[in-house]
C-alpha positions in Angstrom: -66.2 67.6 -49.1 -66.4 71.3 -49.7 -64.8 72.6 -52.7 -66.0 76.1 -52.5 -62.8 77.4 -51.9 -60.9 75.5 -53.9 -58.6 76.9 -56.9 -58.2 75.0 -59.9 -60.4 72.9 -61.4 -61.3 68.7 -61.2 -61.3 66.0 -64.0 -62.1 62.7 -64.6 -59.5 60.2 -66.6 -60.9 56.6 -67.7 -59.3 54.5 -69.9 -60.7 53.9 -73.9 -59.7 50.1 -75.5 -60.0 51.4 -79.3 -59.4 48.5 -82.0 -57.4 49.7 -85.2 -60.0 50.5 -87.9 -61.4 53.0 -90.5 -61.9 56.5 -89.3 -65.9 55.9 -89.0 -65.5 52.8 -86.9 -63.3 54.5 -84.4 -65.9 57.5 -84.0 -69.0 55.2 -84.1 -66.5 52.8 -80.6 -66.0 56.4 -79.3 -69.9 57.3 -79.4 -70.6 53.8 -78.2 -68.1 54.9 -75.0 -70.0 58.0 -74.6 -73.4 56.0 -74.4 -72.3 53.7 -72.5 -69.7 55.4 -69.6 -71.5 56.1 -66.3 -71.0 59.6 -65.8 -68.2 60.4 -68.1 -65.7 58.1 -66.2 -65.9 60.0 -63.3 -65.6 57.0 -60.8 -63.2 55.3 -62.2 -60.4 57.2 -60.4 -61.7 55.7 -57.0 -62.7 52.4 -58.3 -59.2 51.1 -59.5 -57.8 52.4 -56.0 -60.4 50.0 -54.6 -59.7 47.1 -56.9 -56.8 45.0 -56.5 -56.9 42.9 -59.6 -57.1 46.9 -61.6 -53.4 46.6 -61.7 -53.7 44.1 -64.4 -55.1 46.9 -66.2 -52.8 47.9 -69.0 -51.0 51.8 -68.5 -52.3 53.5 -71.7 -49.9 54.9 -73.8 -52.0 57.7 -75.3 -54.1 60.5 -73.7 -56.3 63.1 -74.7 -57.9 65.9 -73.0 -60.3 68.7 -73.8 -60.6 71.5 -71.3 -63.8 72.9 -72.9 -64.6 76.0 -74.7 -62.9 79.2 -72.9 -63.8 82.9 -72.7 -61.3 85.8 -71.6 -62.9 87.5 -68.3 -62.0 91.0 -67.8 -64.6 91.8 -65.2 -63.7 95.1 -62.8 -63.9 92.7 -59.4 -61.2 90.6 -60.9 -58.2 91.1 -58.9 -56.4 88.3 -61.1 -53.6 89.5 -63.6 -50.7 87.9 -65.2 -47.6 89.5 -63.6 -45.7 89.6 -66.3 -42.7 87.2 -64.7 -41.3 84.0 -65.4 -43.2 81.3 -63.8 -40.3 78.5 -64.3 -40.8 75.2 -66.4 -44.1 73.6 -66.0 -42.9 69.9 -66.0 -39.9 68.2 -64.9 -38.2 67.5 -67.6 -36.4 64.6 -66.2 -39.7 63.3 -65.1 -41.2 59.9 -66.5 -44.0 60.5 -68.2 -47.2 59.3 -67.5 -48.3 58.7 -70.8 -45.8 58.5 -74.4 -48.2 61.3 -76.2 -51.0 63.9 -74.7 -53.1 65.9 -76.8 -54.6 68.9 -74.6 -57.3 70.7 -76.7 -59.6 73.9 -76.2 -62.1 75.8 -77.8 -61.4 79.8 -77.7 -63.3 82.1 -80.4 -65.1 78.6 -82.6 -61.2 77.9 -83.1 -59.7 74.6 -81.7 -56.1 74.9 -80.4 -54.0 71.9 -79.8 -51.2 71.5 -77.7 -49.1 68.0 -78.0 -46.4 66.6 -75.7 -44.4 63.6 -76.7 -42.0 61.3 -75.5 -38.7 62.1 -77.6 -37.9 57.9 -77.2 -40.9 56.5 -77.8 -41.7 59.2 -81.0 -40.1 60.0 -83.8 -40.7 64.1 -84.2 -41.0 63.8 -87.9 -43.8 61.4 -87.6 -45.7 62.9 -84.7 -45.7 66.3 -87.3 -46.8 64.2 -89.7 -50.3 62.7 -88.1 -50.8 66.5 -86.8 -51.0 67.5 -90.4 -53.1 64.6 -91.5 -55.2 65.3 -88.4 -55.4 69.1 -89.4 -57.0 67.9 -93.0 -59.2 65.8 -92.3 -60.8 68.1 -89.6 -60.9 71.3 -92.1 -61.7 69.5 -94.8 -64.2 66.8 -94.1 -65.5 66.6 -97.4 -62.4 64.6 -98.0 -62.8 62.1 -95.3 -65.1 59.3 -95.2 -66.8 60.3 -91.9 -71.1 61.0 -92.4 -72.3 63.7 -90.4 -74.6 61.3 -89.3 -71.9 59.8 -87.0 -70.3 63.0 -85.7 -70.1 62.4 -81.7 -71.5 65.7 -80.4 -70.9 67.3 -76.8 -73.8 66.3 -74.5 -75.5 69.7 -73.2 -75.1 69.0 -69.5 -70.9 68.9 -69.9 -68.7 71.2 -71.4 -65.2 69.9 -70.9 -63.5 66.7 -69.8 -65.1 64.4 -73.3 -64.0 64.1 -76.4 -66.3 66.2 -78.9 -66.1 66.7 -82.4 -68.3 69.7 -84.1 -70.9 70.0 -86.9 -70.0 72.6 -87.8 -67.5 71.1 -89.8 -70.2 69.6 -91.7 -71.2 70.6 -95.5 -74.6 71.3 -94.2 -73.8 73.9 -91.4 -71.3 75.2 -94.0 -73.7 76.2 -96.1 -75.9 78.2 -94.0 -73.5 79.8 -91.7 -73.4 82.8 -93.3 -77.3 83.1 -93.1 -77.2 83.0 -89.3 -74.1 86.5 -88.9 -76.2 89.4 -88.8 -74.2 92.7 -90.0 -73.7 95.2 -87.2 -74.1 98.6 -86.9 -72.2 100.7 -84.4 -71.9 104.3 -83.3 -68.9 106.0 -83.6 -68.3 109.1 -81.0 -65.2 111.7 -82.2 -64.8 110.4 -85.5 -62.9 113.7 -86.4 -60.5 113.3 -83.6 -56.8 111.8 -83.7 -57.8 108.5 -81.9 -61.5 108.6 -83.7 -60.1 109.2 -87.1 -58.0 105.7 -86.8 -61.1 104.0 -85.2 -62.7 105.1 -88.4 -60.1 103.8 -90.4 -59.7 100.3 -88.4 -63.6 100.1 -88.6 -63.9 100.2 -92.5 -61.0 98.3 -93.1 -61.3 95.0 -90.2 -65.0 95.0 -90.1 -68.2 95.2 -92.2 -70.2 96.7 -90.1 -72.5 99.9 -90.7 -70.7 102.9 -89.2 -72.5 106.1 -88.4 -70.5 109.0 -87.1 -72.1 111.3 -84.9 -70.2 114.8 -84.4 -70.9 118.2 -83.8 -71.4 120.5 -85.7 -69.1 124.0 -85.8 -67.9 126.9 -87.4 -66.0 124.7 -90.0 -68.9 123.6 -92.2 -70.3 120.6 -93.7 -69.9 117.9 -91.6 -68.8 115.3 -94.1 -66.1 117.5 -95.8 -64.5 118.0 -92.6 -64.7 114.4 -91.9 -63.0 114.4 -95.2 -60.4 116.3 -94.8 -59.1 115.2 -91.4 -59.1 111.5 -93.2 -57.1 113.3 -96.0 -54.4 114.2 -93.1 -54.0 111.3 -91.8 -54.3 108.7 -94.4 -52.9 110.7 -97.5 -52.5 107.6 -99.7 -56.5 106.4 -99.5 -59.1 107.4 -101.0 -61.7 109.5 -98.1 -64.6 108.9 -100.6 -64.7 105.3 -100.7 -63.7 105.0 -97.5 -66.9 107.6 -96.1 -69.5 105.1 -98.8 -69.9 102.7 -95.6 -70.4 106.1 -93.1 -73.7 107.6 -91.9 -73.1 111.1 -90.5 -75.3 112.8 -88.2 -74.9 115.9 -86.9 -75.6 115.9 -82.8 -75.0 117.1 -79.5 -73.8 113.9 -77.3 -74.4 115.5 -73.8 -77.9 116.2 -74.4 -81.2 114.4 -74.5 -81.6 112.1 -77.3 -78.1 113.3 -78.2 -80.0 116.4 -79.6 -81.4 114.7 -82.3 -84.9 114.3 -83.4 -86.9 111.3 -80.9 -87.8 109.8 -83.9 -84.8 109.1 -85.4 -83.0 108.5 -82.0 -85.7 105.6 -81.3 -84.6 104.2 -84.7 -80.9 104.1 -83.9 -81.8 102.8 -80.4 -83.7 99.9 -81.8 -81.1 99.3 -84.9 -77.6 100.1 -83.2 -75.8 97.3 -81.5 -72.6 98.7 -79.8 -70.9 102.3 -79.1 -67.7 103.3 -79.3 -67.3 106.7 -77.5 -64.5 108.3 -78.6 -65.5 111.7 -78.3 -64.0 113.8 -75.1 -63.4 117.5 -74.2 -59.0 116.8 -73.8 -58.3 120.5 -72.7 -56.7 120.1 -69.6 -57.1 123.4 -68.0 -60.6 124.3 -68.6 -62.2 125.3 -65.2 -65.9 123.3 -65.2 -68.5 122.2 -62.5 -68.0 118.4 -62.5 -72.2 118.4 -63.5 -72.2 120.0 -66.4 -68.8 118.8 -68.1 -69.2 117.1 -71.1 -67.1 113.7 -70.8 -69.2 113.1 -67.9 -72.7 114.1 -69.6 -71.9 112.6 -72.6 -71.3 109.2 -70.9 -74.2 109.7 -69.1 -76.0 109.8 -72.6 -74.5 107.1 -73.7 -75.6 105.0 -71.2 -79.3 105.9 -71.5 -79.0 105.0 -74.9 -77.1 101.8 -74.3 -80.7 100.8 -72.3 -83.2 102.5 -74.9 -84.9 99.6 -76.9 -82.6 96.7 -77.2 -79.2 96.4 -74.7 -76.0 97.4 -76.3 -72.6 97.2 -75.7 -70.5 100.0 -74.9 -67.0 100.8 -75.8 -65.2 103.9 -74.1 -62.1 105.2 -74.9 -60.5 106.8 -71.4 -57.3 107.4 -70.4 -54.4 105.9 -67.6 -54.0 109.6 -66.7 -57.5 108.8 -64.3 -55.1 107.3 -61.4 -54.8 111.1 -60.9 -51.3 111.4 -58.5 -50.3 110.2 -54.8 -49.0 112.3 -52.2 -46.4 109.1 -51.5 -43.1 110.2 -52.7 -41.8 107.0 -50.8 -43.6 104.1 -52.9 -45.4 103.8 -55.9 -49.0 103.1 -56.0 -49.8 100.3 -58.3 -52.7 100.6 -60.6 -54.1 97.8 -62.7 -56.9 97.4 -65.1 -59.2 96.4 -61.5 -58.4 99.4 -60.3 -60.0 103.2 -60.2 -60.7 104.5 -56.7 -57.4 104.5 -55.0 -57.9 107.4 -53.2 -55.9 110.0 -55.6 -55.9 113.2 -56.5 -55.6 115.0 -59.5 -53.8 117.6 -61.8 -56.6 119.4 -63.8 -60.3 118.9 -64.6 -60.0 116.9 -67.1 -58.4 113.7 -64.9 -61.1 114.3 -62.4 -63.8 114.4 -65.4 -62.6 111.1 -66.7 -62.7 109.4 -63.5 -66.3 109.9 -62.8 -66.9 109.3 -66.0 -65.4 105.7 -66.0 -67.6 105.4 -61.8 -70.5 105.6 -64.3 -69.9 103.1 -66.0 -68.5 100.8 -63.5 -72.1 101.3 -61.8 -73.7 100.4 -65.2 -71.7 97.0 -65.4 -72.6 96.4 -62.0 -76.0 96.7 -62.9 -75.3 94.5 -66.0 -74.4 96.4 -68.7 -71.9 95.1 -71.2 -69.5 97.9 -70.6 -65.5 97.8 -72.3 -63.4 100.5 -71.2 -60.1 101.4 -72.6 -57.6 103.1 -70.6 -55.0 105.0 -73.4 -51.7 105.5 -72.6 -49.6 108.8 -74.3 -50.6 108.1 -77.8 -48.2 109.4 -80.8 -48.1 109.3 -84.3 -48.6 106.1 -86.5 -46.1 103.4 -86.9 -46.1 103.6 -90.5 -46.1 107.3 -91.5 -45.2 108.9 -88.2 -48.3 111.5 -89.3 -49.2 113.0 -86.2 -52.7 115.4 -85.0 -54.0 118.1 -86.6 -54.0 120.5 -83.3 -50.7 118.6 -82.2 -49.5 122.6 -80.1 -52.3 121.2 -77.7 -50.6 117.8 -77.2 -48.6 117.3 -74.0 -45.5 115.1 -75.5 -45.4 117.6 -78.0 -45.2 120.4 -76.2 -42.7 118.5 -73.5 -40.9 117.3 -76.9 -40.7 120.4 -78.8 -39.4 122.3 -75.2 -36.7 119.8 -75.3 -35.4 120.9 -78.9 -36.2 124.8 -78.1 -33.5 124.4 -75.5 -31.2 121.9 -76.9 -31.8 120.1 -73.2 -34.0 117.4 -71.5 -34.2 117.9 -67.6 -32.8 115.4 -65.6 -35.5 114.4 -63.0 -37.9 114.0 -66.7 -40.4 110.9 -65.3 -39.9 107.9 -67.6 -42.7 107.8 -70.4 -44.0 105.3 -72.8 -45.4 106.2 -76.7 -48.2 104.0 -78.3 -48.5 104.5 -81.8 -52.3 105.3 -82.6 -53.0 103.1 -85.3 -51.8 100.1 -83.0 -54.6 102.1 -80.5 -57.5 101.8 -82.7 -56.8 98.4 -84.2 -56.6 97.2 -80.4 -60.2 98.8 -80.1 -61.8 97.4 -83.0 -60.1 93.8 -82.7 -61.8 93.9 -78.7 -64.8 95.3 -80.1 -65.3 93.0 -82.8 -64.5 90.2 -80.6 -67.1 87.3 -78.7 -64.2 86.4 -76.2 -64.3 89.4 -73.9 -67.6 89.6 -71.5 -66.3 93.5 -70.6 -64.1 95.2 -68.5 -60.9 97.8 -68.4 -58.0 97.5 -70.9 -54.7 99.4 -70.7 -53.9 100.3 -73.6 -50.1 101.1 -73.3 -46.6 100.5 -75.2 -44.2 99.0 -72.5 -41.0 100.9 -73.8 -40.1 103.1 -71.1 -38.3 106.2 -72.2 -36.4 108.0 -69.8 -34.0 110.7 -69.7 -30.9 108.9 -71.1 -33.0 107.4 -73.7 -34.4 110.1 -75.2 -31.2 112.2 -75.2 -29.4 109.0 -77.3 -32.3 109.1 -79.9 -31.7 113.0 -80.0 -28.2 112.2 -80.7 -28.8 109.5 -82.6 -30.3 112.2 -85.4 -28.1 114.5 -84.7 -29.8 116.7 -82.5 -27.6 118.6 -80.2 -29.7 118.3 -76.8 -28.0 117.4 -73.7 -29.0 116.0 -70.4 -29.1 118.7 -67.5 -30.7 119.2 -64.1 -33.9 120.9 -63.7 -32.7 124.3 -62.8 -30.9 124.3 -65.7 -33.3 123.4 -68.1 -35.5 126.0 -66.5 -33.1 128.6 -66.8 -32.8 127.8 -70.4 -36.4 128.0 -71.0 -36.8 131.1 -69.3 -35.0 132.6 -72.4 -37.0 131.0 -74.9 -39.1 133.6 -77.0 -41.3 130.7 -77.5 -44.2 132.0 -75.0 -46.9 129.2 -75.2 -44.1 126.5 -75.1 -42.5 127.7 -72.3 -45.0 128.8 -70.3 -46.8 125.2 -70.4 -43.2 123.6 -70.5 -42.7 125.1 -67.1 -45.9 123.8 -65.7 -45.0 119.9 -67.3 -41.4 120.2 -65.3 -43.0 121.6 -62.3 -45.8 119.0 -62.1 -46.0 116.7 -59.2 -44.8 112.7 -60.2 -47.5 110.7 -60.2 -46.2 107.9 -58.1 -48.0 105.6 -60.3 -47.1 102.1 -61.5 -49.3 101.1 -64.3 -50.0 97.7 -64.6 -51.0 96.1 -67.9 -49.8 92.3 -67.9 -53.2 91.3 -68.2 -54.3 93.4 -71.0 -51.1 92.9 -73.1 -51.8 89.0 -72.5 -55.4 89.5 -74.5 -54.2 91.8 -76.8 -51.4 89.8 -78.0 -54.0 86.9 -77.6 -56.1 89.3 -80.2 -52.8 89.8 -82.5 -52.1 93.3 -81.5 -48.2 93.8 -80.8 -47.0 97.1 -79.7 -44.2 98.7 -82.3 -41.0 100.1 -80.3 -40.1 103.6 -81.0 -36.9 104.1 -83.2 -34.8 106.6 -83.9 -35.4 106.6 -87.7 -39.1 107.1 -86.7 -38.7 109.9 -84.0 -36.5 111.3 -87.0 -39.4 111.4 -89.4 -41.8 112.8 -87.1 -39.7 115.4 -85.8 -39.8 116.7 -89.6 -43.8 115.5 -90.2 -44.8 117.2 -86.8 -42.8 119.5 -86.0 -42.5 122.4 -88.9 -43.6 125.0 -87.1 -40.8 125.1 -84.3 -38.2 124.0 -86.6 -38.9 127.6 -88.6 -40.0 129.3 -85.8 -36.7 128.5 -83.7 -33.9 130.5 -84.1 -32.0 128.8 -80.9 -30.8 125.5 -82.9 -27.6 125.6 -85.2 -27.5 124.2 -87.5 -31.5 124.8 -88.4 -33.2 121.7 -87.6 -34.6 120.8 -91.2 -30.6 121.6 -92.3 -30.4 118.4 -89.9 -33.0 116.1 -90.3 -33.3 116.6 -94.3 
């Protein structure tokens, strides 16, 4: 029979006859079973059909089954995603069940998860509860059962689901030494100064304990460290930027050159100590006119990759963006992009798109070639959740600037495309929890708040604050701007209303599925929190503006 196409996967069910005894008699029967079964049961299925006298064979009342240990693939070829929809009740629930209780198990991340289902007549709830918590004792704490590590039943290396297995390493013995066998890590951090790179930082120190060193360039603003300092100082006001730098190596360098400009020495060293990248680091100015060879996001990566393969293989960590689908000309349909995708044949708005594209063909010919590559595809990212403390340079921001037009005009255009805001500390904890995780073998992540906002939407929030803007159609909101002595925002405010739509649908069911799986959740934008960081982030244009009455901080404070 060929199976080669087949989806799903096969399993072998046998029958156990267990006698009621001591906890160490039932595991030294169950080893016995183990010996003894020819290969783990797996022709019994056909032999009872084959037997007529198997009928006499009593209907167990009780079944367990172990799927194995699992890992979350997130390969580029995989054209498998969850979709995000219902997929309707799994079971009948009018059904008779085959057997009064199941216990499905599975391994994922050395944690074992256990699913029961129960027949409601045959089980009292209360008591089922009950054995689950005894169960959950005994196996955390097996200092406190009678069972000798001696007669622990182990899985046999040849099969990895389908048996029952217990694990040493809840033995005193492996306890004892498992922290011997964790090495520390040490990673590379790219753009440490940035918005997104400052949080990374932060998320880094805090989640992991792992060596960071920070590797920036150096600039008219002086000593690297106390400029690392100070942009820490902005966006975490309430911590302390020295004891959160003791854990931070910083080394001046120049990331799109050889040996990242620093001396070979030393770059051999960091090739042969460092065990992952996360490149943060990225030239973001939209409209800066560059041959596509020497443009830094694309060198850089280039760099990184060489370094990835100097000494000893490491993993790298990229941070991109969703803006790389570029735009269709297809005003009819929208294209869909997921996490698989990146050549769909578009085009794009500016240099830096195009730049980030290539860079991300790169490294999709790296993991083709094996490298352990992660890339993380960042939607429009916005303040924190918590402090609504926005970037530095935060003119040079594109929902700022569309945001701040908005308010300078006391008007949001009609046709405005619906967008989403992920807060950037929910960003850079999603990276480090990925980074620091053994579940994912590689691949693209979308990293990208669900909440739509459209026009409506934002003009209720607006409201909601008492803001007076109003929704209007495009000519309107152009002849408005057009009167605003506001020249930088509403010469590039133009250019955001005039730009093409995308025609992109952004597809991240999969991604939020392992994210969530990783305990990141995305926060939903408020109107209490676009309140605070309209009055955290937007000082300038609320004294700057003369066009709102009453003055915006009259409003807000």
């Amino acid at each position: 029979m060929d199976i080669s196409r087949t989806v799903g996967w096969f399993t072998s069910i046998f029958p156990i006859n267990l006698k009621q005894d001591k906890t160490e008699k039932i595991v030294e029967q169950l080893r016995q079973y183990d010996a003894n079964n020819p290969k783990k049961g797996l022709a019994y299925g056909v032999w009872k059909y084959l037997n007529s006298w198997s009928k006499a064979i009593p209907q167990p009342d009780f079944c367990f089954n172990f799927l194995g240990k699992l890992l979350i693939d997130v390969e580029f070829n995989n054209k498998w995603f969850f979709r995000g929809h219902s997929s309707g009740q799994c079971r009948n629930l009018e059904a008779t069940p085959s057997y009064g209780l199941i216990i499905t198990s599975k391994i994922i991340d050395k944690k074992l998860y256990m699913e029961v289902c129960f027949d409601t007549k045959a089980y009292n709830e209360k008591e089922v509860v009950n054995q689950l918590t005894s169960l959950k004792s005994s196996l955390t704490n097996p200092e406190e059962t009678s069972v000798s590590s001696h007669s622990i039943l182990v899985e046999s290396p040849q099969v990895s689901t389908g048996q029952i297995t217990y694990f040493n390493a809840i033995s005193s013995d492996v306890k004892e030494t498992s922290s011997m066998t964790k090495q520390r890590k040490r990673v590379i951090l790219t753009g440490a100064s940035g918005f997104v790179g400052s949080y990374i930082l932060k998320s880094l120190v805090d989640d992991t304990d792992w060596d960071v060193i920070c590797i920036l360039r150096e600039g008219p603003h002086g000593s690297l460290e106390k400029y690392l300092r100070s942009r820490l100082k902005h966006y975490f006001p309430s911590c302390d930027a020295d004891e959160l730098l003791k854990r931070v190596t910083i080394l001046p360098a120049q990331l799109e050159k050889g040996y990242f400009g620093l001396n070979p020495k030393l770059y051999e060293g960091l090739a042969d100590s460092v065990d992952l990248i996360i490149h943060s680091a990225a030239d973001v100015n939209l409209f800066k006119s560059q041959k596509l060879e020497s443009n830094f996001n694309i060198m850089s990566v280039k760099e990184v990759i060489r370094f990835a393969n100097s000494k000893k293989k490491k993993q790298i960590h990229h941070v991109s963006t969703l803006a790389v689908c570029g735009y269709m000309d297809r005003p009819e349909e929208s294209v869909i992009f997921t996490e698989a995708d990146l050549d769909i044949g578009q085009r794009f708005n500016n240099s830096y798109e195009e730049s980030k594209f290539y860079a991300e063909k790169l490294l999709k010919e790296e993991l083709a070639n094996g490298g352990s590559i992660y890339i993380y595809r960042l939607g429009n990212i916005t303040a924190d959740s918590q402090e609504s403390i926005y970037q530095i340079n935060s003119k040079t921001n594109r929902v700022y600037q569309m945001l701040a037009s908005y308010l300078l005009v006391k008007a949001v255009p009609s046709n405005m495309e619906p967008f989403s805001l992920t807060h950037v500390d929910t960003t850079a904890q999603a990276i480090v929890k990925i980074a620091s995780s053994d579940r994912i073998r590689g691949g693209t992540i979308h990293i990208d708040s669900p909440q739509m906002i459209d026009a409506d939407t934002l003009v209720d929030y607006f409201k909601s604050v008492d803001l007076p803007v109003e929704k209007v159609d495009k000519e309107e909101y152009l002849a408005r701007l057009s009167n605003v002595d506001f020249s930088d925002f509403s010469k590039l405010s133009v250019f955001w209303a005039n730009r093409k739509s995308r025609n992109i649908k952004f597809v991240a069911d999969k991604s939020n599925h392992i994210l969530a799986d990783h305990g990141i959740y995305y926060s939903n934008i408020t109107s209490e929190w676009l309140k605070q960081f309209i009055i955290k982030s937007m000082s300038e244009l609320q004294s700057a503006s003369k066009s709102f009455e009453p003055k915006l901080e009259e409003v807000l404070l």
